[in-house]
LOFIPA-197614 format. One record per residue: y, x, z of N, C-alpha, C in turn; residue in three letters. Coordinates in steps of 0.05 Angstrom, whole numbers, m for minus. Layout:
N
- n_y/n_x/n_z/ca_y/ca_x/ca_z/c_y/c_x/c_z/resn
- Y/X/Z/Y/X/Z/Y/X/Z/ala
...
# end
This chain:
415
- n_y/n_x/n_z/ca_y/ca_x/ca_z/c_y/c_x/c_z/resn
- 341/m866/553/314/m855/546/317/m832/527/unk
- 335/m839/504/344/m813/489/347/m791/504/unk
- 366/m795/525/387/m771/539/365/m757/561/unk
- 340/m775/564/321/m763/578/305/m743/562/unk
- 291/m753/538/279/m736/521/295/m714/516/unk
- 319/m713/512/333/m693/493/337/m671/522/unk
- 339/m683/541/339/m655/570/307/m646/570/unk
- 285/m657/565/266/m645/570/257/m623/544/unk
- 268/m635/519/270/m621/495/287/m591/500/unk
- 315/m591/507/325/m574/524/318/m555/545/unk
- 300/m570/568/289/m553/588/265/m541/576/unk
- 248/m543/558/230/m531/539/241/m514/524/unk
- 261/m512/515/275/m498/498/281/m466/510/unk
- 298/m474/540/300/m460/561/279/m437/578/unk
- 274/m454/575/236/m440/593/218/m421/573/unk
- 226/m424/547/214/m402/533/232/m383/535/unk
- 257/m390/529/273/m361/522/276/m343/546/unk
- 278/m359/573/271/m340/604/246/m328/602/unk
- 219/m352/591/200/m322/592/189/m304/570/unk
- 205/m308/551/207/m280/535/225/m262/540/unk
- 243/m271/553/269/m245/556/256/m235/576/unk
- 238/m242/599/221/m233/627/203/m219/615/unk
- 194/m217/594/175/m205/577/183/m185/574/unk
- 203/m191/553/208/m162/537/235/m146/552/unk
- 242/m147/565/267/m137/587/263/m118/611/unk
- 247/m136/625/239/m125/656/210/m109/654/unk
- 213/m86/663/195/m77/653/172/m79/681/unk
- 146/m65/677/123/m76/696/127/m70/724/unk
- 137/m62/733/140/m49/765/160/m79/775/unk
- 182/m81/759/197/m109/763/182/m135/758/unk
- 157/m141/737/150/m156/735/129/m151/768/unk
- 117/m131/770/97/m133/794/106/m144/820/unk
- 135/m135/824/150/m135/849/148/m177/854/unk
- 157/m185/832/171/m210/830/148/m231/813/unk
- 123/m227/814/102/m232/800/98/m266/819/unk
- 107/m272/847/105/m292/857/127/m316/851/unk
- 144/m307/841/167/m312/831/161/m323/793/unk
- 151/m312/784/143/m314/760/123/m341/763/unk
- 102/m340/774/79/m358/784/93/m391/788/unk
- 112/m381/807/131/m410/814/143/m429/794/unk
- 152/m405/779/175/m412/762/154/m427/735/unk
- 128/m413/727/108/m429/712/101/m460/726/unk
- 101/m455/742/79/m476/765/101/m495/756/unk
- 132/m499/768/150/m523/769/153/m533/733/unk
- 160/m502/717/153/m518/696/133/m542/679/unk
- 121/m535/688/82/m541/687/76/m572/701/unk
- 99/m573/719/97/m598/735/120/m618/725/unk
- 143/m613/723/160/m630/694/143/m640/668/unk
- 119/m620/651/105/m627/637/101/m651/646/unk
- 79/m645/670/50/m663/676/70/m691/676/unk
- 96/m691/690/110/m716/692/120/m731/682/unk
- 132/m717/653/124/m741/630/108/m742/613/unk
- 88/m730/613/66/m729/596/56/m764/600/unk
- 52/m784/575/32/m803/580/3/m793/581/unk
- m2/m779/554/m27/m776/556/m44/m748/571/unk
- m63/m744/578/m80/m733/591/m60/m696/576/unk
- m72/m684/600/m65/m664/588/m82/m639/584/unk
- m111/m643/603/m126/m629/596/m145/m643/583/unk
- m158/m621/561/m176/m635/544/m198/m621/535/unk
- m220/m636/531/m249/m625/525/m242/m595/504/unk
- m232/m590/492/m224/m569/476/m220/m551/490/unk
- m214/m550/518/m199/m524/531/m223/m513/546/unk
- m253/m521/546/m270/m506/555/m270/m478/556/unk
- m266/m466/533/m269/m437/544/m249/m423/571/unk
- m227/m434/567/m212/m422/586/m217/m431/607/unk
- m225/m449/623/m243/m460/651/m265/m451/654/unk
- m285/m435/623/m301/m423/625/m307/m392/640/unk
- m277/m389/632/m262/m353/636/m253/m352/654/unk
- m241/m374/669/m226/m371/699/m251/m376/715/unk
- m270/m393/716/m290/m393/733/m304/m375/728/unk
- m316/m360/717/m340/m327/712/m330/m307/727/unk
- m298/m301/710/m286/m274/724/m277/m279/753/unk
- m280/m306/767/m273/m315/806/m295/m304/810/unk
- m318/m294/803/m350/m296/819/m330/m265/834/unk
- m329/m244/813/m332/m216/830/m314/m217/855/unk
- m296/m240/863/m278/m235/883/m294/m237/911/unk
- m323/m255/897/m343/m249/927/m365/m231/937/unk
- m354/m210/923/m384/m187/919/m360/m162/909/unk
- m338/m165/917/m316/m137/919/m315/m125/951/unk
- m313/m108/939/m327/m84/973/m296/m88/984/unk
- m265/m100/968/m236/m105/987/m230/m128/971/unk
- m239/m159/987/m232/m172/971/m201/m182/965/unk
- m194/m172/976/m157/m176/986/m149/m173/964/unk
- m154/m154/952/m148/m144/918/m154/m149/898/unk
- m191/m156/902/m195/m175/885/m175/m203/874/unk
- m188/m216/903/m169/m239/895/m136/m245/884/unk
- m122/m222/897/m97/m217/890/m89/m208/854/unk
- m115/m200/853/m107/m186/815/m119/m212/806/unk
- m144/m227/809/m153/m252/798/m131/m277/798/unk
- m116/m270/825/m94/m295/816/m70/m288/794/unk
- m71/m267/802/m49/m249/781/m51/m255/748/unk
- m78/m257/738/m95/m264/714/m98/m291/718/unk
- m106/m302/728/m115/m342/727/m87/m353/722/unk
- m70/m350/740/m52/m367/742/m26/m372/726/unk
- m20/m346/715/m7/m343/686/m14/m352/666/unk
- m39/m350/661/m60/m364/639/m70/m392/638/unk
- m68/m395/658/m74/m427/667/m38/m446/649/unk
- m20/m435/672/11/m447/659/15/m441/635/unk
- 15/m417/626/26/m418/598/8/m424/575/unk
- m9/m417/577/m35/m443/571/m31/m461/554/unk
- m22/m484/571/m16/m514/580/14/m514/564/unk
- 29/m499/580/57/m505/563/62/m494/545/unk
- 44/m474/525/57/m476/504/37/m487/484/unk
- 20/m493/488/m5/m510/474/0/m549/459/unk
- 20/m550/492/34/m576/489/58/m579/478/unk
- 72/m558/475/89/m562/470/102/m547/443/unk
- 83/m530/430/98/m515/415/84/m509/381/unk
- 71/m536/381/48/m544/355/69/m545/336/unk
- 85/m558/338/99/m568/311/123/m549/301/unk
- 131/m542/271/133/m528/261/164/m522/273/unk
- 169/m535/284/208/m534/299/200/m517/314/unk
- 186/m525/329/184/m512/365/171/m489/354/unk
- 153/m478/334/139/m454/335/168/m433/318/unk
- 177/m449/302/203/m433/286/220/m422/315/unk
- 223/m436/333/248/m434/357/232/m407/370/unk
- 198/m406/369/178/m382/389/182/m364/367/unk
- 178/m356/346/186/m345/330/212/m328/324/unk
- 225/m342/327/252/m330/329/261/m311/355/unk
- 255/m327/375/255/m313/404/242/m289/404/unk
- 213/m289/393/198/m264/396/216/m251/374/unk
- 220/m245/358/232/m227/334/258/m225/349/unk
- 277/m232/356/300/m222/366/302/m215/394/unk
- 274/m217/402/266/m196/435/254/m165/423/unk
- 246/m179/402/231/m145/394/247/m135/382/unk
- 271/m146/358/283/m122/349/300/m104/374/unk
- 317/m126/400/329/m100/417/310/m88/426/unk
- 284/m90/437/268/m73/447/264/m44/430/unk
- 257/m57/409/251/m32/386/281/m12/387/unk
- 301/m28/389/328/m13/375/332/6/402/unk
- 326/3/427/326/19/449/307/36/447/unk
- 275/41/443/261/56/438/272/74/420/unk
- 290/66/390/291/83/374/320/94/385/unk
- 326/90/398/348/103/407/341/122/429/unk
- 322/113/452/305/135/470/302/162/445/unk
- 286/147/424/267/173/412/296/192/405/unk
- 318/182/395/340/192/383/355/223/389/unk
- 366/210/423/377/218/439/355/224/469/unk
- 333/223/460/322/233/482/327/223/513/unk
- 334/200/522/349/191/544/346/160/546/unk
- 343/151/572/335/119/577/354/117/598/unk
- 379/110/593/386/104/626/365/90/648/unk
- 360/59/635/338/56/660/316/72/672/unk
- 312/84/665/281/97/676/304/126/683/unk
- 336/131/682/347/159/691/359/142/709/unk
- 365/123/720/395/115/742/381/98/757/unk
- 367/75/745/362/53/758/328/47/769/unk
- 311/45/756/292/40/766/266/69/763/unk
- 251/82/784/235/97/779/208/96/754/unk
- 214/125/741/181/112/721/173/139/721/unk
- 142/138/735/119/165/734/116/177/714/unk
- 122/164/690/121/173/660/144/188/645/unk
- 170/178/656/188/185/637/193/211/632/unk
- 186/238/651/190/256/642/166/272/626/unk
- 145/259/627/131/270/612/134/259/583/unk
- 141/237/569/147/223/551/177/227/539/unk
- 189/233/555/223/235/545/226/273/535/unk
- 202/284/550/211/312/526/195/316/504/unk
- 212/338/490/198/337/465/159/350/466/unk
- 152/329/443/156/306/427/166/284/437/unk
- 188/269/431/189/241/452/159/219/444/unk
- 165/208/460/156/181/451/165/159/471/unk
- 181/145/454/192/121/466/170/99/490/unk
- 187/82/504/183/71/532/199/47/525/unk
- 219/42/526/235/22/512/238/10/540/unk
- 232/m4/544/232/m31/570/210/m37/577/unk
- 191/m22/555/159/m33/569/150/0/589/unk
- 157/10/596/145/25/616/136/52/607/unk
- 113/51/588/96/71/585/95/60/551/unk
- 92/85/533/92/76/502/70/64/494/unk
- 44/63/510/26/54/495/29/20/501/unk
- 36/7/521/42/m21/528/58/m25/506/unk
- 78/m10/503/103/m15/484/96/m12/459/unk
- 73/m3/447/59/m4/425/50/m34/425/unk
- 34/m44/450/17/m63/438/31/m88/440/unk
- 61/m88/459/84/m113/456/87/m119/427/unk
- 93/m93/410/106/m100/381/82/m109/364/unk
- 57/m91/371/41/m109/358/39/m134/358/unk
- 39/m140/386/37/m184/392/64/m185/373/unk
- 93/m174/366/111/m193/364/115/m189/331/unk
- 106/m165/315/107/m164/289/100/m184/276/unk
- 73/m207/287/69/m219/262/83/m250/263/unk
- 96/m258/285/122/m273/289/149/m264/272/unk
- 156/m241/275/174/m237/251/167/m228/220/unk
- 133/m233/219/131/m231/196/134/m266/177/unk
- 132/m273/197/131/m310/198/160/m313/190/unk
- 183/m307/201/209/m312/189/216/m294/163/unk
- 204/m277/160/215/m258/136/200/m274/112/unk
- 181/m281/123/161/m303/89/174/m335/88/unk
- 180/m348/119/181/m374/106/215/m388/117/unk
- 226/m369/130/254/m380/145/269/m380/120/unk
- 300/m377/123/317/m377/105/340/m359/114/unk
- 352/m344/87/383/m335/83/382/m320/128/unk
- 401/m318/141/406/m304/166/377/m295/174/unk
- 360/m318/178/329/m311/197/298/m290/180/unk
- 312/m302/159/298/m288/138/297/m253/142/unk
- 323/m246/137/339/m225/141/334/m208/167/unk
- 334/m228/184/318/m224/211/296/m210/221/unk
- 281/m232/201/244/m224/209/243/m195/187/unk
- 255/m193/166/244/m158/154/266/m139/172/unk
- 283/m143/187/283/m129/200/273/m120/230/unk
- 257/m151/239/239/m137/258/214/m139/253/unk
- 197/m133/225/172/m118/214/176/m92/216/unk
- 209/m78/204/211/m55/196/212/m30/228/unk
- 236/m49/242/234/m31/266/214/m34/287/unk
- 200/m57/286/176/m59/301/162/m39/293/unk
- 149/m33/265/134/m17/256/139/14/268/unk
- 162/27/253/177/46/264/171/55/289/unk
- 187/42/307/168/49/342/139/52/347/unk
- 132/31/332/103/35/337/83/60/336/unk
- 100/72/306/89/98/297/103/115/317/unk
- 125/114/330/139/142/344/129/138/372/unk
- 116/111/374/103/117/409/75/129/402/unk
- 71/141/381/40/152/383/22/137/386/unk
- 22/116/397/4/104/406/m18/100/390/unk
- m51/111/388/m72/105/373/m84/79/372/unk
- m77/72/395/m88/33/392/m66/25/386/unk
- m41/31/392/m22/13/367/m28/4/341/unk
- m31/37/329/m35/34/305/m47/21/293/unk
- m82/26/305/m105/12/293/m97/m28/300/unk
- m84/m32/325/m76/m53/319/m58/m64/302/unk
- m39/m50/298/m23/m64/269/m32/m61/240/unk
- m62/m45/239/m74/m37/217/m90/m62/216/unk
- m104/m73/237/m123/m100/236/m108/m116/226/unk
- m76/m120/238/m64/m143/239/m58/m149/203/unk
- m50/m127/198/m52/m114/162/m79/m126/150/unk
- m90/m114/159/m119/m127/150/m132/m150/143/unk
- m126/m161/168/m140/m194/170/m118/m207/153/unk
- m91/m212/149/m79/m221/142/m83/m219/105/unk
- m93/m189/99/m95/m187/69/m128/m204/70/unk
- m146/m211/86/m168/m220/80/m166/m250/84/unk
- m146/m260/102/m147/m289/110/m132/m293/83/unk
- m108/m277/63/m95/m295/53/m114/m293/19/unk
- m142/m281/25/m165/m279/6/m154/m257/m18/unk
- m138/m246/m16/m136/m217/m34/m148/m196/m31/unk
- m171/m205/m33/m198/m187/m29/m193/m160/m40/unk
- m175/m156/m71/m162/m125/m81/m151/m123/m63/unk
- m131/m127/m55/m103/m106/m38/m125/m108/m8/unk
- m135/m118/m4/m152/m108/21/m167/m83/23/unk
- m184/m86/1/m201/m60/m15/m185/m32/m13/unk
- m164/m44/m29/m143/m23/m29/m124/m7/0/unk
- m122/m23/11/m107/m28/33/m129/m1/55/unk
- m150/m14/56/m176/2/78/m177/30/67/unk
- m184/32/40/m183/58/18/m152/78/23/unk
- m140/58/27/m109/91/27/m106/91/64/unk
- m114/69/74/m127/77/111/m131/101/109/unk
- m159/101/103/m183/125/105/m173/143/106/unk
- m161/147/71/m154/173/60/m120/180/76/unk
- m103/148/94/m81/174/100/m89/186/125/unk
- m112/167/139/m119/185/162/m136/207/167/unk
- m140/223/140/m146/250/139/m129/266/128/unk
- m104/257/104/m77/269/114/m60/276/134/unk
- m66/249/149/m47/251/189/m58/272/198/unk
- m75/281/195/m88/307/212/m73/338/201/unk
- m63/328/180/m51/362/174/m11/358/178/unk
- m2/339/186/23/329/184/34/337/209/unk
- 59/331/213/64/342/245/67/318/257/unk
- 74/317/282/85/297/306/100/276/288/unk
- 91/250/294/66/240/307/56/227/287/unk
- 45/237/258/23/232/244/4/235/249/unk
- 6/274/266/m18/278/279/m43/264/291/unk
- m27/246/309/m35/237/324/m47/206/317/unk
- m52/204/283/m63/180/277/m84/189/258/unk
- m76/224/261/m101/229/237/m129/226/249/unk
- m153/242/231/m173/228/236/m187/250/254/unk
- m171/274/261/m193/297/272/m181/287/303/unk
- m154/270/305/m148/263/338/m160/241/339/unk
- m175/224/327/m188/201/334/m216/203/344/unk
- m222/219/333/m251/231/340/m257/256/365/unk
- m235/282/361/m230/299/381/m221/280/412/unk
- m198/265/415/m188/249/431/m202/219/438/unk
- m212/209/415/m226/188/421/m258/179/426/unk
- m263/181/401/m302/180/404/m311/194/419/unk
- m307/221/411/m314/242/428/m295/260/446/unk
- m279/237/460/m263/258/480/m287/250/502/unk
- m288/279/517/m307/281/545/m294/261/570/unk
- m268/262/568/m266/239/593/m271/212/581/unk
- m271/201/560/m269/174/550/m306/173/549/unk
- m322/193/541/m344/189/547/m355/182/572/unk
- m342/204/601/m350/193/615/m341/171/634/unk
- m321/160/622/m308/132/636/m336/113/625/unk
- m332/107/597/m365/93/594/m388/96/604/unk
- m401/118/612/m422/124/619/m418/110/647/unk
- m399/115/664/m384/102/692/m394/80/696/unk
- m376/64/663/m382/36/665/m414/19/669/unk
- m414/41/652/m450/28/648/m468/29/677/unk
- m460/54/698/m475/52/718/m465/36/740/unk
- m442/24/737/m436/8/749/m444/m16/750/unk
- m454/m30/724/m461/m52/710/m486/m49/722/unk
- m503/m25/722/m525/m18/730/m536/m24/764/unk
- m513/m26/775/m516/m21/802/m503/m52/810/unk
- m490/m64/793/m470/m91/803/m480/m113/771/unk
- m497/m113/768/m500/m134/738/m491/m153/731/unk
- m492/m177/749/m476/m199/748/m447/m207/757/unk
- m437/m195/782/m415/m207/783/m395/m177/782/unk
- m401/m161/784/m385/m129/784/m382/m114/803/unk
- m365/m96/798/m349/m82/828/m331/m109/841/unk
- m312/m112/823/m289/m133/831/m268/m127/817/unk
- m245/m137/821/m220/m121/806/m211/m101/812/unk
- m201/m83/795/m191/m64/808/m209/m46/829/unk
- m234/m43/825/m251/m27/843/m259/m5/813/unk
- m252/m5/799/m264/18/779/m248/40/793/unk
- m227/42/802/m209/54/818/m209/62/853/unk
- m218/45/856/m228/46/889/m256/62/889/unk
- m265/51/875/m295/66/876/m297/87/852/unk
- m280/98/847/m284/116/819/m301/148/835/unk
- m288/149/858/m314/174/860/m345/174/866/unk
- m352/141/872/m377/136/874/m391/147/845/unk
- m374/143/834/m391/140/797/m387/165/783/unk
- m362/180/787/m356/201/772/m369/227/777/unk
- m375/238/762/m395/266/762/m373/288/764/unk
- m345/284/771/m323/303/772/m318/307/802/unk
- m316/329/800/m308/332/829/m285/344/838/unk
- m269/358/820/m232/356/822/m228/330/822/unk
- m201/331/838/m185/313/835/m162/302/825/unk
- m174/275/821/m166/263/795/m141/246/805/unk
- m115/245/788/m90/228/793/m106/200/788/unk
- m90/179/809/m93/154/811/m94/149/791/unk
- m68/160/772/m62/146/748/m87/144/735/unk
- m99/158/729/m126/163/705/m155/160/711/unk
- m158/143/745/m183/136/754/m183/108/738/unk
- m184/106/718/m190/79/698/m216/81/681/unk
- m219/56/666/m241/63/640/m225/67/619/unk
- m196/65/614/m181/65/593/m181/54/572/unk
- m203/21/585/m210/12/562/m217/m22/573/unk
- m203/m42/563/m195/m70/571/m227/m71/573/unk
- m236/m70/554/m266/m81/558/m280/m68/570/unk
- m291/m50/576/m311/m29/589/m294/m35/624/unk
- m277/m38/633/m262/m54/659/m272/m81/655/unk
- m274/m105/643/m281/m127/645/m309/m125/656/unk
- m321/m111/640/m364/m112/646/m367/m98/668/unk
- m350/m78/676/m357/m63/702/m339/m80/731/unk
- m317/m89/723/m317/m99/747/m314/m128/745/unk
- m322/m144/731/m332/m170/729/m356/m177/732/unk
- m371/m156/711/m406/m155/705/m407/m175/677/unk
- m427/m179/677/m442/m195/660/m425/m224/659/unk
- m431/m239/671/m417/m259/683/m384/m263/676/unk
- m374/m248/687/m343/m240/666/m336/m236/650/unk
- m363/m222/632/m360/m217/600/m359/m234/592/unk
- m380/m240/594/m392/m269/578/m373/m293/569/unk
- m353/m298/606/m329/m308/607/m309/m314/583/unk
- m306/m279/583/m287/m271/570/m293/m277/543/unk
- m324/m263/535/m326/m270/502/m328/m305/492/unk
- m336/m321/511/m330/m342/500/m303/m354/501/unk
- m279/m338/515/m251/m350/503/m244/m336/476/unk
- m253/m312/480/m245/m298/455/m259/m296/423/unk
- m280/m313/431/m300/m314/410/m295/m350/408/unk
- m291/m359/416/m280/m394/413/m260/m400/398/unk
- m236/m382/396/m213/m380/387/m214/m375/362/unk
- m227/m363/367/m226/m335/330/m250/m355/318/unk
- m271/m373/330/m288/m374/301/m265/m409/309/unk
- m259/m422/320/m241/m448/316/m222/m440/298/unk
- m199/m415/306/m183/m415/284/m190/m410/261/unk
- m214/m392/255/m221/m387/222/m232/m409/216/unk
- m242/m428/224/m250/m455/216/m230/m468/204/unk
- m210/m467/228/m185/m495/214/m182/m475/187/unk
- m174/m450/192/m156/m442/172/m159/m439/143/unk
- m192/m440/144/m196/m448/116/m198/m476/102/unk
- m196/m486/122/m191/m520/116/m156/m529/104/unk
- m140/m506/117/m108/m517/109/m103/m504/83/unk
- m75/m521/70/m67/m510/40/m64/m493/45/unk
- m65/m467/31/m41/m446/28/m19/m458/14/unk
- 2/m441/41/28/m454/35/42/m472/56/unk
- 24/m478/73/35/m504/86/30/m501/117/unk
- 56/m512/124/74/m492/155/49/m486/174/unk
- 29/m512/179/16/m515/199/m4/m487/193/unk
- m16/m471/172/m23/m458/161/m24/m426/175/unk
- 13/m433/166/19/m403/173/20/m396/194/unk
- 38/m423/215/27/m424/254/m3/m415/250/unk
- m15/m426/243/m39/m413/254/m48/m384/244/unk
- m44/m375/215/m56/m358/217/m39/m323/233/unk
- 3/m335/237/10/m315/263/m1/m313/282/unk
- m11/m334/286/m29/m334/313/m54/m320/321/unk
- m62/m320/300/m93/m301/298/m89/m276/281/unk
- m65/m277/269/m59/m243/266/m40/m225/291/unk
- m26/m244/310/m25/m231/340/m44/m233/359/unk
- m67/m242/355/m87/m246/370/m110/m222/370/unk
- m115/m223/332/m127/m196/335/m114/m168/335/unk
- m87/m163/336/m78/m143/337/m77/m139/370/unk
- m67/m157/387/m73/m154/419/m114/m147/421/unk
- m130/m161/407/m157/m153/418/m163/m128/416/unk
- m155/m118/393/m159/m87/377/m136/m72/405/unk
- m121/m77/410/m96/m56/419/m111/m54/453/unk
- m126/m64/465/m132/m73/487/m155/m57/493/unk
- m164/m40/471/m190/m29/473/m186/2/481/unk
- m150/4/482/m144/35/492/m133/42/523/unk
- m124/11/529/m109/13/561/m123/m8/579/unk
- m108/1/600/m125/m32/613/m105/m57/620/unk
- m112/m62/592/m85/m84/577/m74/m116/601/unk
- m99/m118/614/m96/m141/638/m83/m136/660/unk
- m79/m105/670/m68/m93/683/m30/m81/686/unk
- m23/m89/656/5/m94/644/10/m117/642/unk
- 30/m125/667/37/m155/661/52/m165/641/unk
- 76/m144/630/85/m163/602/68/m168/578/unk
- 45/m145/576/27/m143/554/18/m169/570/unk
- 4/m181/587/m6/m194/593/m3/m224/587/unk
- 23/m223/591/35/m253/583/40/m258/564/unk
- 41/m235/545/45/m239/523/15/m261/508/unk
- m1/m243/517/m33/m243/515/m34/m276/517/unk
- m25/m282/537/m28/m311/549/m14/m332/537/unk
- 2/m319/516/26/m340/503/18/m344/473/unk
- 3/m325/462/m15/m329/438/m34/m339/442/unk
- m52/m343/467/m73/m361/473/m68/m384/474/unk
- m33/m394/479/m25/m417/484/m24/m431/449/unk
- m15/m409/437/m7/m419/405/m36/m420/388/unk
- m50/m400/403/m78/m410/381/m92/m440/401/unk
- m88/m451/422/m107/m471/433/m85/m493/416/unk
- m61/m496/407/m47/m512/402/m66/m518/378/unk
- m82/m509/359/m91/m522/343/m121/m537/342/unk
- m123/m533/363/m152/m554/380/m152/m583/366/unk
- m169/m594/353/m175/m624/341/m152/m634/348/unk
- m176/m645/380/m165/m662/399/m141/m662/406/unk
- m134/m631/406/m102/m641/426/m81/m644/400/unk
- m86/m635/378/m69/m646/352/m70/m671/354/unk
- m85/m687/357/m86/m707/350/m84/m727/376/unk
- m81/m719/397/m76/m735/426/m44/m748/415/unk
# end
């Protein structure tokens, strides 16, 4: 009976570190190719669970996410190709569904979250240490010998901005954001080697983050900054914290590459008021307008982008998007999908701020939770610049912090 437990302890042990290294390694064109393969390999895991599990394994707590997989299925019957629909909806359900489940069950207690912890910090420091070596030397063997990327030559000259293994820099922004506040977890509470560890993947996580430019990076590791100075109630250094924000992001505007590009005249020139990001929204909204409840479908913001667009050059595939996780959810979900969506994401965040003012400061179960909701809101914030569901490693990532914040549900603590 020992020698049974201790192989399934083992095969749990196993099954994370394959799908973090699938994470942070293979980048999206390899994850897309082999995405049935991935599915499987959750599914069998998923089914070893269910088989020695005594007790129940789904539980009244997990409503929202049955709430979110059933809303966002409606548009697959009111998509003008549902072939695609359905194909990107399984793509999203079924990842989320498995990892879900297995890491919810399995990765509550302070061992098993130290073992996820560790894994993510020593996937992100090589990721990072290859980006900063891209930015260095200007050069990626993979994306020059081995696998094709639409991006790399526009990104690999000067100014660089690093790609790393995630594909495109802004994905690769929002990876380190999910994995920063995991190795901020070993740099505060591990010991002597791991310790050592986690400030060095705060420091080079950070680093990349700033050299991929990325603007939703930033603002996501700035939340993640944020919430964490307000959850841990240092209401000064918060104050403080927002106050030298402000003021460096009207310095970044006079600085060169790539401060530039966090100052405040590119957030506004490029962001609020960039004319394509205006009219991707405007898009959205008539779409919503024309499809209310269940959407276009997936992936039809793209199929149907010249129904909506007031442009009449033409536009690269690449950039028929809304460029924006949410404004894609309401248009090709609708209403119905949102809604979905805001009650997983709004379930989470007011459950975890609940527990979390209920635990000591100080004490392990604490800090699991509040990494959890400082990678949670640094993925919600980072998601608002790409179309973050559409990157499968960002994706799983997405799906593996959903797993660590449902781990602190009443019920299933206490099953």
């Amino acid at each position: 009976m020992i020698s049974t437990i201790n192989i399934f302890e083992y095969l749990k042990t196993i099954f994370f570190i394959i799908l973090f290294a699938w994470i942070s390694f293979f980048p999206a064109p390899i994850q897309e190719k082999y995405h049935l393969f991935t599915n499987v390999f959750l599914m069998l895991v998923f089914i070893i669970l269910w088989v020695r599990k005594r007790n129940p394994i789904f539980k009244l707590s997990d409503y929202p996410l049955w709430i979110f997989l059933a809303a966002i299925s409606i548009n697959i019957f009111f998509a003008q190709q549902t072939n695609i629909a359905l194909k990107t909806y399984l793509n999203v359900a079924i990842p989320l569904f498995f990892i879900y489940y297995l890491i919810s069950e399995d990765f509550s207690s302070m061992k098993k979250f130290n073992l996820l912890a560790r894994t993510v910090c020593i996937s992100s420091i090589l990721v990072s240490m290859v980006g900063i070596l891209e930015f260095l030397f200007a050069f990626n063997p993979v994306y020059e010998y081995f696998l094709k990327n639409p991006y790399y030559l526009r990104f690999i000259s000067c100014p660089v901005r690093p790609m790393s293994t995630q594909f495109n820099p802004t994905p690769l922004g929002g990876y380190l954001v999910g994995c920063i506040p995991f190795s901020y977890l070993l740099y505060r509470r591990d010991t002597s080697f791991f310790k050592l560890l986690g400030a060095t993947g705060v420091i080079l996580n950070t680093i990349v983050i700033i050299l991929t430019s990325s603007r939703c990076g930033f603002l996501g590791l700035m939340s993640v900054i944020a919430f964490y100075l307000f959850a841990q109630r240092r209401y000064r250094y918060f104050c403080i914290f927002i106050t030298v924000l402000l003021i460096s992001m009207f310095v970044f505007s006079y600085l060169p590459f790539p401060f530039r590009r966090f100052g405040i005249n590119k957030f506004i020139k490029q962001g609020v008021l960039f004319k394509p990001r205006i009219e991707r929204m405007n898009m959205a909204l008539h779409m919503l307008k024309d499809h209310p409840l269940a959407g276009l479908g997936f992936q039809h913001f793209r199929i149907q982008f010249y129904d909506y667009s007031v442009q009449k050059d033409k536009i690269p595939y690449e950039f028929r998007i809304a460029d924006n996780m949410y404004l894609t959810i309401i248009s090709e979900t609708g209403i119905i999908g949102f809604l979905g969506f805001f009650t997983l994401v709004s379930s989470f965040l007011k459950r975890g701020w609940k527990h979390l003012r209920k635990l000591d400061f100080g004490s392990e179960q604490r800090w699991q939770l509040l990494v959890s909701l400082m990678a949670f809101i640094g993925l919600l914030v980072n998601m608002a610049g790409y179309e973050f569901f559409y990157w499968p490693n960002q994706y799983l990532l997405f799906c593996m912090v959903v797993g660590c914040l449902a781990a602190f549900s009443v019920d299933r603590r206490n099953a």
